[in-house]
C-alpha positions as CSV (number, residue, x, y, z in Angstrom):
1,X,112.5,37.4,86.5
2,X,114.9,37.9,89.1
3,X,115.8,40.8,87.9
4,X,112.5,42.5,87.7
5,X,111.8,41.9,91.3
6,X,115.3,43.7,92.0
7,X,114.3,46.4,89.8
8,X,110.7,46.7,91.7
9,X,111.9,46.0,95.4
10,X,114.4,49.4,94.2
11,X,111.2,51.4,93.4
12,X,109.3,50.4,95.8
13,X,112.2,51.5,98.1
14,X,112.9,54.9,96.2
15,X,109.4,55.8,96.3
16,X,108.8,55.2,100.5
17,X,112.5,57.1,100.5
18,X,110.8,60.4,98.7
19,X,107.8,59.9,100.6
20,X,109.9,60.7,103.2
21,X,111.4,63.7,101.9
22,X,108.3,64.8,101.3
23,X,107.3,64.8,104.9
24,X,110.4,66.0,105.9
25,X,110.7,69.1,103.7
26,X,107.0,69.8,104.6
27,X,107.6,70.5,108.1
28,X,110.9,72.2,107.7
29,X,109.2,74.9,105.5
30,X,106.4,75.5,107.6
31,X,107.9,78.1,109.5
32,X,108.6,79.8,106.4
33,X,104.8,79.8,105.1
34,X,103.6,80.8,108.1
35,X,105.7,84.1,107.8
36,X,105.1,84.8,104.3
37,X,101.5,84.4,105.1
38,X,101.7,87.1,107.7
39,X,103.5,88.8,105.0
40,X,100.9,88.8,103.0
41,X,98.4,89.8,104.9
42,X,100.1,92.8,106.1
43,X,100.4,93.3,102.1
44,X,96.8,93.1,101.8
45,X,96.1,95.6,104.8
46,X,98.8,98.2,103.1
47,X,97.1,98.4,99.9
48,X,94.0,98.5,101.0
49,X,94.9,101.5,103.2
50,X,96.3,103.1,100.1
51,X,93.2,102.2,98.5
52,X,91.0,104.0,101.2
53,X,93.7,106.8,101.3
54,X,93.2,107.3,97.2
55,X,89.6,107.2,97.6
56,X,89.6,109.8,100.6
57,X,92.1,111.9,99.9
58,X,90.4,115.1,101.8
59,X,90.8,112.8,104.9
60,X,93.8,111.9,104.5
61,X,94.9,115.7,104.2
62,X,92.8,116.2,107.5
63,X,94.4,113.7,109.0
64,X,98.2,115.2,108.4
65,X,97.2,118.6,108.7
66,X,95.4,117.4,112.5
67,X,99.1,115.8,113.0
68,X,101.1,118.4,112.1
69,X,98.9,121.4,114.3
70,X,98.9,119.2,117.2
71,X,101.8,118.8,119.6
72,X,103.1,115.1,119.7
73,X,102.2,114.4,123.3
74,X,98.3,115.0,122.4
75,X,98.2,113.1,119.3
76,X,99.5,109.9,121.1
77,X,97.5,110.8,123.3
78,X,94.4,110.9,121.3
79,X,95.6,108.1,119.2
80,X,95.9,105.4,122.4
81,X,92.2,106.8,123.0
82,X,91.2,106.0,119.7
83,X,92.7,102.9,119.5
84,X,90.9,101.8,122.8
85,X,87.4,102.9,121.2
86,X,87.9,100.9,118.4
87,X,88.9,98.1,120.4
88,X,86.4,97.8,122.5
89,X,84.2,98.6,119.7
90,X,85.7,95.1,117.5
91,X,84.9,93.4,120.8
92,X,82.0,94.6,121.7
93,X,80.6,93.5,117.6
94,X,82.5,90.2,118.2
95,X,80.1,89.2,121.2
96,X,77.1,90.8,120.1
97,X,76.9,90.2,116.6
98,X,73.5,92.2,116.0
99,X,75.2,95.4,116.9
């Protein structure tokens, strides 16, 4: 009888011991989910731009062919204007969600 308590008190013990471990390894790998998360994401927003870009492919040829006539210092240029447009234009659908 003796025995079996020894044998139980030990299991008991080994189970709160991988408990734990458990806890332990949780949190050290949480850094490492969060940036395979982002990983993924940016995964998701790559093929579906390839996506769009199979789909489109006349605007996608536009869109090089604009890049190439143009001198470098107008396409960033234009681009940091576009990308203020279409920010203000995320924000703008954020607050007003009836736009």
């Amino acid at each position: 009888m003796r025995r079996l308590n020894d044998i139980q008190l030990q299991r008991g013990m080994l189970l709160e011991r991988i408990t734990t471990q458990r806890y332990f390894l949780s949190a050290e790998t949480q850094p490492v989910q969060v940036a395979l998360n982002r990983i993924d994401v940016a995964r998701m927003y790559i093929n579906t731009g390839i996506s769009y870009v199979k789909r489109h492919p006349l605007l996608a040829g536009l869109a090089v062919t604009t890049l190439t006539i143009l001198n470098g210092r107008r396409v960033f240029r234009l681009a940091r204007r576009s990308f203020f447009i279409w920010e203000t234009w995320q924000t703008l659908r954020q607050r007003f969600p009836y736009l």
